[in-house]
C-alpha positions as CSV (number, residue, x, y, z in Angstrom):
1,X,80.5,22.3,96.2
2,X,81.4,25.9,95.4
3,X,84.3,25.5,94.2
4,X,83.4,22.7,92.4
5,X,80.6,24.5,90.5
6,X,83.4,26.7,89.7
7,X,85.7,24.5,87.7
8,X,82.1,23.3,86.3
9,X,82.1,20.0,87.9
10,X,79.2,18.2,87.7
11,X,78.1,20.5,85.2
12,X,79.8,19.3,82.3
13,X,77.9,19.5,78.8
14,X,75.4,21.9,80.2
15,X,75.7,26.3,79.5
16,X,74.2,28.0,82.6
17,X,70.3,28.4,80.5
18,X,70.1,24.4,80.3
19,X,70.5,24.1,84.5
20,X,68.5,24.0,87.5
21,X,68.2,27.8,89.4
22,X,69.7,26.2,92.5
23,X,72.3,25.7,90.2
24,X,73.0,28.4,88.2
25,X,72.9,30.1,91.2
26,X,75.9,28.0,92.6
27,X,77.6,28.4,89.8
28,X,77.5,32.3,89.8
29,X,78.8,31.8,93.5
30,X,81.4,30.1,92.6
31,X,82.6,32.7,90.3
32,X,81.9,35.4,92.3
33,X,84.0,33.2,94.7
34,X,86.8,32.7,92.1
35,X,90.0,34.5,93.1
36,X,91.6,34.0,89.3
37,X,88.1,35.6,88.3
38,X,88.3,38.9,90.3
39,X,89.9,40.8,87.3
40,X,88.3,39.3,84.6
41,X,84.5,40.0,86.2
42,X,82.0,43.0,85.1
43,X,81.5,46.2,86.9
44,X,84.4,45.0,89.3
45,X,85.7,48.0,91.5
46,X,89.3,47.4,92.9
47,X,89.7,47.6,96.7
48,X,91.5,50.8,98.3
49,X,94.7,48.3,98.9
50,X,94.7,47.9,94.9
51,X,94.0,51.4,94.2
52,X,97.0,52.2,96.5
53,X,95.7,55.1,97.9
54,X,97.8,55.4,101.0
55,X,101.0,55.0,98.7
56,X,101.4,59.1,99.0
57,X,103.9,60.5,97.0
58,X,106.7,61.7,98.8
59,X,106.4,65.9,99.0
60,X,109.0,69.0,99.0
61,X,110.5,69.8,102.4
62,X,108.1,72.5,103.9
63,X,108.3,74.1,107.6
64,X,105.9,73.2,110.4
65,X,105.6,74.7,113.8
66,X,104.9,72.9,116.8
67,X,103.3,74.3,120.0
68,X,102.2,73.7,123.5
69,X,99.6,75.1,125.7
70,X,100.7,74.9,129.1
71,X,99.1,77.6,131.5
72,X,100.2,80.5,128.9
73,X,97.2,83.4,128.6
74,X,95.2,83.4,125.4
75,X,96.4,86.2,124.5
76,X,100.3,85.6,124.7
77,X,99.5,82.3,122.9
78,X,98.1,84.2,120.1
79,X,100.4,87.0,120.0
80,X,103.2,84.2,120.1
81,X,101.7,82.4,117.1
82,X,101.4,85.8,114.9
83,X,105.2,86.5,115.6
84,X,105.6,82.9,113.7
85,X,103.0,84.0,110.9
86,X,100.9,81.1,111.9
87,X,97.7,80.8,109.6
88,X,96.7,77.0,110.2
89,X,96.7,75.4,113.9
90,X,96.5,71.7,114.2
91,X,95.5,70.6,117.6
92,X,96.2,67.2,117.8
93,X,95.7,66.9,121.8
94,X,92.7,64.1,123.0
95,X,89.5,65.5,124.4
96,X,90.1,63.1,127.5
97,X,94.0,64.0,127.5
98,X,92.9,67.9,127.6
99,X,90.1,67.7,130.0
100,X,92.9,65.6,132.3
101,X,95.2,68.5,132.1
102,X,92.6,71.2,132.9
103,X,91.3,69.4,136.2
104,X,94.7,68.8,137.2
105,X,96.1,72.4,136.6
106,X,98.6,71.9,134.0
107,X,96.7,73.5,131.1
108,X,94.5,76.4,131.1
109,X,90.9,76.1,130.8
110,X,90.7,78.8,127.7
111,X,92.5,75.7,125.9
112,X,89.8,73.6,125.9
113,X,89.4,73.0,122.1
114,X,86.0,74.8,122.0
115,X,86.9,77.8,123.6
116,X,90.4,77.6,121.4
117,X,88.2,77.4,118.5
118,X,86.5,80.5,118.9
119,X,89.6,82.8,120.1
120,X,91.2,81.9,116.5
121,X,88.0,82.6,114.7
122,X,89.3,86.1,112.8
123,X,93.1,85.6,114.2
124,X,94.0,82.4,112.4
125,X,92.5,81.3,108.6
126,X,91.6,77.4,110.6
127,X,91.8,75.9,113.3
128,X,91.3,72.0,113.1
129,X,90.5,69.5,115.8
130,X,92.5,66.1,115.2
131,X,92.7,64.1,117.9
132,X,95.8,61.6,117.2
133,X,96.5,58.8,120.1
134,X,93.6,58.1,121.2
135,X,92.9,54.5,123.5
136,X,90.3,53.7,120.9
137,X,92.8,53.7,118.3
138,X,95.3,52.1,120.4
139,X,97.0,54.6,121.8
140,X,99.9,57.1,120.2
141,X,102.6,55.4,118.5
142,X,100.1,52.8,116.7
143,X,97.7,55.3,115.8
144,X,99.6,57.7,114.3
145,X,102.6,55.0,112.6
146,X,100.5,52.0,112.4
147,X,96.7,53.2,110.8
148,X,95.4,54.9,107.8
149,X,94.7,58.1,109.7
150,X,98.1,58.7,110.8
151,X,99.5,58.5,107.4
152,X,96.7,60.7,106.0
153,X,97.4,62.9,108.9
154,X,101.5,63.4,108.4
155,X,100.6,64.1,104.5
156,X,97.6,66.3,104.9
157,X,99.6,68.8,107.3
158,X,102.6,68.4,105.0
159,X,100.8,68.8,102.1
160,X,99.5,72.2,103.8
161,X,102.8,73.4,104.4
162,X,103.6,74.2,101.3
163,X,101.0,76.8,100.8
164,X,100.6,78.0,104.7
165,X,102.0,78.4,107.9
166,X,101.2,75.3,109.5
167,X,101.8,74.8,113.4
168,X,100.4,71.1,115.6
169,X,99.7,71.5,118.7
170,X,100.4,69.6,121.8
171,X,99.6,70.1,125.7
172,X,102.6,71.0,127.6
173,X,105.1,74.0,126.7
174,X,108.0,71.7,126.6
175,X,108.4,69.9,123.6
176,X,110.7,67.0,125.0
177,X,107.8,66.3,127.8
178,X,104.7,65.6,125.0
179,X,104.0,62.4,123.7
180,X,102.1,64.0,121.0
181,X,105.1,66.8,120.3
182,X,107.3,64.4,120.0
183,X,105.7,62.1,117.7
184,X,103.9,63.9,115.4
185,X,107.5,65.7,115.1
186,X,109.3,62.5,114.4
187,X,106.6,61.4,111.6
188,X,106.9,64.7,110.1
189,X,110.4,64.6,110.3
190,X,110.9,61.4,108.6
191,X,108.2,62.5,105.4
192,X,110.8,65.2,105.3
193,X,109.4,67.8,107.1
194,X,111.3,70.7,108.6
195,X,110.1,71.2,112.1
196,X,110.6,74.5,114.7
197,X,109.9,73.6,118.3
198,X,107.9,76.9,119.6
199,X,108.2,77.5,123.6
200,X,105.7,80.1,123.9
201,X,106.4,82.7,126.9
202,X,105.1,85.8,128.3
203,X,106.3,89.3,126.5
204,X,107.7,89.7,123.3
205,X,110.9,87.9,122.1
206,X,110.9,85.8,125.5
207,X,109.9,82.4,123.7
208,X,112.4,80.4,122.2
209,X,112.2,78.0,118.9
210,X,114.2,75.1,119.0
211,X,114.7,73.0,115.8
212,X,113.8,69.0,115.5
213,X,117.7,67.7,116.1
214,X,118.5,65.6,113.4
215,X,120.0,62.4,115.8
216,X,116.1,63.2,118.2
217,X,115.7,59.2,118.3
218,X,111.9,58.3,119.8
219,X,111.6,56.7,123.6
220,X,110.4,53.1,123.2
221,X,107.0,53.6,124.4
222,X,106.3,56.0,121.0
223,X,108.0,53.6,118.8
224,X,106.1,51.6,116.5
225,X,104.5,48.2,117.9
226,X,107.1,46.2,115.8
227,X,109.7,48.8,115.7
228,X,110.2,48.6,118.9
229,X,113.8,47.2,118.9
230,X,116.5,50.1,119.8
231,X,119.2,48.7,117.8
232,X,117.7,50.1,114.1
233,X,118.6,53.0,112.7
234,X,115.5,54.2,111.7
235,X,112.7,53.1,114.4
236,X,110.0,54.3,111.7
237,X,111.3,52.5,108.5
238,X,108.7,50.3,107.4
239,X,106.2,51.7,109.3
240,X,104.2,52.7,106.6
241,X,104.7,56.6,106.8
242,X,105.3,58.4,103.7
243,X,109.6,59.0,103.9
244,X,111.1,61.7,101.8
245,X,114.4,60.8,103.8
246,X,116.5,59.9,100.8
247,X,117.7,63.3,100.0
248,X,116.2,66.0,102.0
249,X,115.9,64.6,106.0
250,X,114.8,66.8,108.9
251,X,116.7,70.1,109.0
252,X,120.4,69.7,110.9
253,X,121.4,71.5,113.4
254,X,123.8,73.8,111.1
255,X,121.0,75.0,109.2
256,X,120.3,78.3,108.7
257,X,117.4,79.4,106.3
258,X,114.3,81.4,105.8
259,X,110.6,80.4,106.2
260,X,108.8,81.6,103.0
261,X,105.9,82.9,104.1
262,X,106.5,83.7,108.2
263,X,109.9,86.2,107.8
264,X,110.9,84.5,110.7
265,X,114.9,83.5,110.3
266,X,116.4,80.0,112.3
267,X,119.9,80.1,113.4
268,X,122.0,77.6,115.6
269,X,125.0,76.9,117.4
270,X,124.2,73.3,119.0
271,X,122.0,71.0,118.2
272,X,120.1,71.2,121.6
273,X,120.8,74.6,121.8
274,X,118.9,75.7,118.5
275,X,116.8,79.0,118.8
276,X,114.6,80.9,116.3
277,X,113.7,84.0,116.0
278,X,111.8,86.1,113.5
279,X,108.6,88.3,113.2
280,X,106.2,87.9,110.2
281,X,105.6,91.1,108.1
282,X,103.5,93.9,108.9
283,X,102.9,92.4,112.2
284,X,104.0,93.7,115.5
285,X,102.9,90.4,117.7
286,X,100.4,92.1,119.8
287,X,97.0,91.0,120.0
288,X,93.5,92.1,120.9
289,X,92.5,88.7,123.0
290,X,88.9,90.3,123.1
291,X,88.0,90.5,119.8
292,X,88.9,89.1,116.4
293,X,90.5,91.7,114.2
294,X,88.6,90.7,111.4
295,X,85.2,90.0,112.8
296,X,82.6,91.5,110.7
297,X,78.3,91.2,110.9
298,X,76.9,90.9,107.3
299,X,76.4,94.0,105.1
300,X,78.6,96.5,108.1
301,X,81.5,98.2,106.6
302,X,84.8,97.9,107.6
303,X,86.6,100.0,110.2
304,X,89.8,102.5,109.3
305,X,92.8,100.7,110.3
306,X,96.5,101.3,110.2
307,X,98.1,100.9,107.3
308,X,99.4,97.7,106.5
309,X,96.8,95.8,108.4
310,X,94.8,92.8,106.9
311,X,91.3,94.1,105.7
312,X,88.6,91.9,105.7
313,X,87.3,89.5,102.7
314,X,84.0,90.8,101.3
315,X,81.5,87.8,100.7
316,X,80.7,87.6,97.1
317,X,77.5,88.8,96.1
């Protein structure tokens, strides 16, 4: 009957004032219904699908850091970070994944994510809490390839990295042994992002930096739900994340070059044997674990400080 109100069956001869309200009320149904009426109808608003707002454009190559937590102290973790210039941390780990870790020793309890979130307050412009891989969502590989928040995710941290310093974090110090580190890499990688493995140690110029390898191919168990055939070339084509691959891919293992705002300079021999190193102006990588450096209470003046160092911002007003 709805549809046939829409064609005007049974209505023929008769404009919409002349008929019954039962039936002018089927009729508008049956318009409303209409699919060939959708973009003729007033005060339509197109769906997000139409309004393609997960179409992202593809973005420059920037650098991103990656991390991992392990059972470093806070204070190396920091101090390890400001070598790099690190201004935005990522932490990408599950609540349920990092209180796991903690009870079973292989992350240290000043990791939890709140008290994480206050030792970078003054020591780091953010620090952001996105869980990715979650069993809500359906675990790693299909949230992060296979939902809107995992494409909004890959272009919100590469659209960061062109202004910042961006590093993700993940929960164990080797980057080849995290779900998450791997992943997240792997997306990045393929919207043309240049990623630096950090493996944060004790004592300056002890960690190493090891760059994504070009040939890194994901295990099956991260690939995308229907990706998950070894034999293509690109396990994440057509999974929906934003590629920049055409031109400018992930950086190769040859690649020698300059982050713009850390200082820090990447060199290589071997692909699997890539290491970084570099310290970010002005800063000598040691850290006050105690007490944020730019900490201030409202209306105090600042303190003297070395020359060179980062004052604080002065609220406005």
């Amino acid at each position: 009957r709805v549809a046939g109100a829409s064609r005007g069956e049974g209505c023929a001869g008769r404009t919409p004032a002349t008929l019954a309200p039962q039936a002018r009320e089927l009729l508008a149904l049956g318009a409303a219904m209409d699919p060939a009426a959708d973009r003729t109808r007033p005060y339509w608003r197109k769906t997000n699908a139409e309004l393609q707002f997960l179409e992202y454009p593809p973005l420059p190559p920037a650098a991103v850091y990656s991390a991992g937590c392990g059972t470093l102290s806070l204070a190396d973790f920091l101090a390890g970070l400001a070598r790099r210039g690190v201004e935005l941390l990522w932490d990408l780990r599950p609540l349920d994944m990092v209180r796991g870790a903690i009870r079973d020793g292989s992350c240290a309890g000043h990791f939890h994510p709140q008290s994480l979130r206050e030792a970078c307050r003054g020591r780091l412009r953010s620090y952001r809490e996105w869980p990715i891989g979650t069993p809500a969502a359906g675990g790693l590989a299909r949230h992060l390839f296979c939902s809107e928040e995992g494409l909004t995710l890959v272009h919100r941290m590469l659209s960061e990295a062109q202004r910042a310093v961006v590093c993700f974090l993940g929960n164990e110090t080797l980057w080849k042994e995290d779900d998450i580190r791997q992943g997240a890499a792997a997306a990045l990688a393929h919207a043309g992002a240049r990623v630096l493995h950090l493996e944060l140690a004790e004592g300056r110029g002890s960690d190493r930096c090891e760059i994504h390898p070009a040939e890194f191919k994901l295990p099956p168990r991260l690939r995308p739900p229907d990706r998950l055939a070894g034999g293509d070339a690109d396990p994440l084509a057509g999974s929906g994340l934003p590629s920049n691959g055409d031109d400018q891919g992930p950086l190769s293992p040859d690649f020698e070059g300059v982050h713009p705002t850390a200082g820090g300079t990447c060199g290589s021999g071997t692909a699997g044997d890539a290491t970084c190193s570099g310290t970010a102006p002005a800063r000598d990588g040691t850290l006050d674990a105690s007490r944020p450096r730019w900490a201030l209470r409202r209306g105090a003046a600042p303190e003297p400080s070395a020359a060179g160092e980062r004052q604080p911002e002065q609220p406005a007003g």
